[in-house]
C-alpha positions as CSV (number, residue, x, y, z in Angstrom):
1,X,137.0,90.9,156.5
2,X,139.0,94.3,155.5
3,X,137.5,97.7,155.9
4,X,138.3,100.6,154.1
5,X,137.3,104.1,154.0
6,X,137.5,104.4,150.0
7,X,138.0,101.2,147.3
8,X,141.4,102.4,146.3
9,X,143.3,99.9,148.6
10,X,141.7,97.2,147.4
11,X,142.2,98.0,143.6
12,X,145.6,98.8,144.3
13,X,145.6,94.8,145.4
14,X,143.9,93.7,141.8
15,X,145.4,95.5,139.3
16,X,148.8,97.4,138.7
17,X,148.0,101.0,138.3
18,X,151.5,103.0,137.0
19,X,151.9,103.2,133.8
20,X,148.3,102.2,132.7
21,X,145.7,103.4,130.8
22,X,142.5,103.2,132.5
23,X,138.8,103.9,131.4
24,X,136.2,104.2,134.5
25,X,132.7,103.7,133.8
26,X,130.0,105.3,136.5
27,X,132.3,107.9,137.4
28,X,129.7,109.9,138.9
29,X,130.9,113.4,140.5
30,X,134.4,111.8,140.6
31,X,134.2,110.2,144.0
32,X,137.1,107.3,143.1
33,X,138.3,109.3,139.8
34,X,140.1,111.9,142.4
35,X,141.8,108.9,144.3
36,X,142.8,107.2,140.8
37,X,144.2,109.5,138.7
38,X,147.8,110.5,140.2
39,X,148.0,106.3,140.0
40,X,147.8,105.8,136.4
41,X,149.2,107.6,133.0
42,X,145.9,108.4,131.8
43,X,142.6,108.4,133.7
44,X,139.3,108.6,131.4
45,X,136.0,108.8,133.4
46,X,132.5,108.9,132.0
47,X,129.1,108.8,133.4
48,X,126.0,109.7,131.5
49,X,124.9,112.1,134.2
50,X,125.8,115.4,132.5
51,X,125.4,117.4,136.0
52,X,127.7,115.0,137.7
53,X,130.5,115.3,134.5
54,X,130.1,119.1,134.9
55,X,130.5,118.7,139.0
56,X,133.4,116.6,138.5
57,X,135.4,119.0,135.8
58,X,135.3,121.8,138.4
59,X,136.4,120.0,140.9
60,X,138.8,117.5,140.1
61,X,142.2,117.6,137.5
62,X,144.0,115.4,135.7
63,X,141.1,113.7,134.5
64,X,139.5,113.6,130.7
65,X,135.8,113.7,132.0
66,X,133.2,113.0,129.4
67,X,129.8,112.2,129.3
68,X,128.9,108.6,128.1
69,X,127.2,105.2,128.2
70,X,129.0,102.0,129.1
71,X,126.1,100.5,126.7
72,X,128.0,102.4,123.6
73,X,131.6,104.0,124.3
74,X,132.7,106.1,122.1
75,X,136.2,105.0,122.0
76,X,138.4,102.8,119.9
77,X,139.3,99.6,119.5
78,X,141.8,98.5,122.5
79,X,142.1,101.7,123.6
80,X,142.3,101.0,127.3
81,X,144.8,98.8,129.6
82,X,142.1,98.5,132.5
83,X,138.0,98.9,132.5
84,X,136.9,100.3,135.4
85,X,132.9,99.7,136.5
86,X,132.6,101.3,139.6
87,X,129.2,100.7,141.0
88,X,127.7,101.0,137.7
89,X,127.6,97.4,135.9
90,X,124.1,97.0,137.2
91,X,122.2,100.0,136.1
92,X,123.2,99.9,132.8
93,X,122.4,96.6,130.0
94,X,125.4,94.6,131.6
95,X,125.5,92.5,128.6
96,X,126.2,95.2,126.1
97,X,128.3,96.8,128.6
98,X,130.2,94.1,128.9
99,X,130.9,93.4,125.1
100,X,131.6,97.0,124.8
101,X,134.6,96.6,127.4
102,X,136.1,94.0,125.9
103,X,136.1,95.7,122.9
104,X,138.2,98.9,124.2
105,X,140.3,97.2,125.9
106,X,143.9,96.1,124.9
107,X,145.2,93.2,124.7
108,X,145.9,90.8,128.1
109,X,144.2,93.8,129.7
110,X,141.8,94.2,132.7
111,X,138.4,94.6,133.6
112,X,137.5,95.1,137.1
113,X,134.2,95.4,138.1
114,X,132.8,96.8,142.0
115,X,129.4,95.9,142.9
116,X,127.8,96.2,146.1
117,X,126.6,93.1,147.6
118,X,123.0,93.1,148.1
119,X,123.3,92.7,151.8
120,X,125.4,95.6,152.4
121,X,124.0,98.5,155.1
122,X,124.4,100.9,152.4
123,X,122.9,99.5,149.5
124,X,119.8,98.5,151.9
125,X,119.3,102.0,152.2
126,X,119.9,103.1,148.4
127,X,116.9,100.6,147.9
128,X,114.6,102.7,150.0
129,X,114.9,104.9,147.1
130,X,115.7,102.8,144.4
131,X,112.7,99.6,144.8
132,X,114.7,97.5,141.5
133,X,118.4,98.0,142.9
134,X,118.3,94.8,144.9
135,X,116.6,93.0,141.8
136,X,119.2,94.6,139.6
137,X,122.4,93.6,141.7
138,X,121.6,90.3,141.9
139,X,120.7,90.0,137.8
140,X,124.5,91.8,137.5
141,X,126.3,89.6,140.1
142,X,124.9,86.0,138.3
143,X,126.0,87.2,135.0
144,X,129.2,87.7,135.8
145,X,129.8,84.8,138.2
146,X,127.5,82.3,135.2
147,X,130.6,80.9,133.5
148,X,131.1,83.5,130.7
149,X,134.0,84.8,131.7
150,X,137.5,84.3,133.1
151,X,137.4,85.6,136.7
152,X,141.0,85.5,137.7
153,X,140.3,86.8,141.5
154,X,137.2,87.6,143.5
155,X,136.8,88.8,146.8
156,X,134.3,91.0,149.1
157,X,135.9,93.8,151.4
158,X,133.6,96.7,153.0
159,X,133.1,100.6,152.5
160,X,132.9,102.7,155.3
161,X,130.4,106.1,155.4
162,X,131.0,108.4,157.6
163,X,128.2,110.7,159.1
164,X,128.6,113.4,162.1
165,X,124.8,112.8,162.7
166,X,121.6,111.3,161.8
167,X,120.7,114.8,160.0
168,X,124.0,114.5,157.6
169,X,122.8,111.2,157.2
170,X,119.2,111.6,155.9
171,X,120.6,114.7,153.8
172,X,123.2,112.8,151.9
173,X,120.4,110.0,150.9
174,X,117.6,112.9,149.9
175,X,120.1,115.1,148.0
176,X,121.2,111.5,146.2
177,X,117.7,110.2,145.2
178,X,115.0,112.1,145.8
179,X,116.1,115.8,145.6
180,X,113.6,117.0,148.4
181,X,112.8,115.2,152.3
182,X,110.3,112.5,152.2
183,X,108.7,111.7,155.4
184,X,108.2,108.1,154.5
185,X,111.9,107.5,153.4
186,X,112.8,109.3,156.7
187,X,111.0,106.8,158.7
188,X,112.6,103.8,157.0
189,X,116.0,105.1,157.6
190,X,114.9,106.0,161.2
191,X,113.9,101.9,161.1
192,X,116.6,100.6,159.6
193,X,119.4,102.6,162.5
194,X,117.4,101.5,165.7
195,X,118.8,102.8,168.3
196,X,122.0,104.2,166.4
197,X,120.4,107.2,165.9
198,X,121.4,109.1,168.8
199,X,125.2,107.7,167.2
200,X,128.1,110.4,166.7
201,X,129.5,109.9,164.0
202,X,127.1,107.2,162.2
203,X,129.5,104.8,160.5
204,X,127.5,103.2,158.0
205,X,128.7,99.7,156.2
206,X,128.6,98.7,152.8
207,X,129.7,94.9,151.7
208,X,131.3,95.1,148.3
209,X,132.3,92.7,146.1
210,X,135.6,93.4,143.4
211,X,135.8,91.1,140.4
212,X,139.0,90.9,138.1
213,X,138.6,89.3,134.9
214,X,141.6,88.8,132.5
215,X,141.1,89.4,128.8
């Protein structure tokens, strides 16, 4: 199974970027937004985080940054050549979402969605902090995969995190969810690493799963 130190290889396989114009929902601080948008014509990225738009202007260009809600996008009818959901279908209403993106989106266009897999390393520590994300994932991946829409390829490829140490490691999960240390997190991460705390760097795994679906 192919590993990958960012998701852009593996969209680069699904969908043909030049030329397009693409709408990514759950941009966050612009993590994949900074990767994407030298690929396509025009890159719009929104995330109802309003700290994380405001991170993301400063720090990335080229990119029409907004804040928004996949739930209700303020954008017109087939607007878009390819829907983005990066790692945000399931904590929004996936259903509304959904209808939403097919309404933006052009005709024969794309919408490709990235989901962790509930197994993944990563996503078994985001649910330390998050106690409904394993719950939610799997509500998310069976609507998709129930038979109401056209999947046209599917496949699951992994994410590599890198950490120098444990330290950067715990930091980067507090600063993400919890805003503060947590003994009690702390001890389920120490847990959930063994003996791979001592480990320089820590490469953490996450097992992700990339949906197309033709419209």
């Amino acid at each position: 199974m192919q590993s990958f130190l960012s998701d852009l290889p593996k969209i680069e396989e699904f969908v043909e970027l030049s030329g397009r114009k693409m709408l990514e929902i759950g941009c966050g601080a612009g993590r994949l937004s900074s990767l994407l948008a030298s690929k396509v014509e025009s890159l719009t990225a929104i995330d109802p985080d309003k700290a994380l738009i405001s991170q993301a202007c400063k720090n990335i260009n080229g990119v029409d940054f907004r804040v928004g809600y996949g739930e209700k996008l303020e954008f017109s009818d087939k607007s878009y050549d390819i829907v983005l959901f990066s790692y945000s279908l399931h904590h929004q209403d996936c259903v509304k979402a959904m209808d939403e993106a097919k309404r933006v989106l052009k005709d024969n266009g794309s919408i490709l969605i990235i989901e962790p897999s509930t197994e993944g390393e990563y996503t078994q520590f985001v649910s330390i902090f998050q106690e409904d994300e394993i719950n939610r994932l799997s509500s998310t991946l069976s609507y998709i995969k129930s038979g109401n829409f056209d999947i046209s390829r599917e496949e699951v490829y992994f994410v590599e995190y890198h950490f120098k140490d444990v330290h950067e490691l715990y930091c980067h999960f507090m600063d993400s969810y919890m805003g503060q240390n947590d003994a009690e997190a702390i001890e389920k991460m120490k847990a959930m690493l063994g003996s791979r705390k001592s480990t320089r760097p820590i490469v953490v795994k996450d097992k992700v799963n990339i949906i197309l679906l033709e419209c």
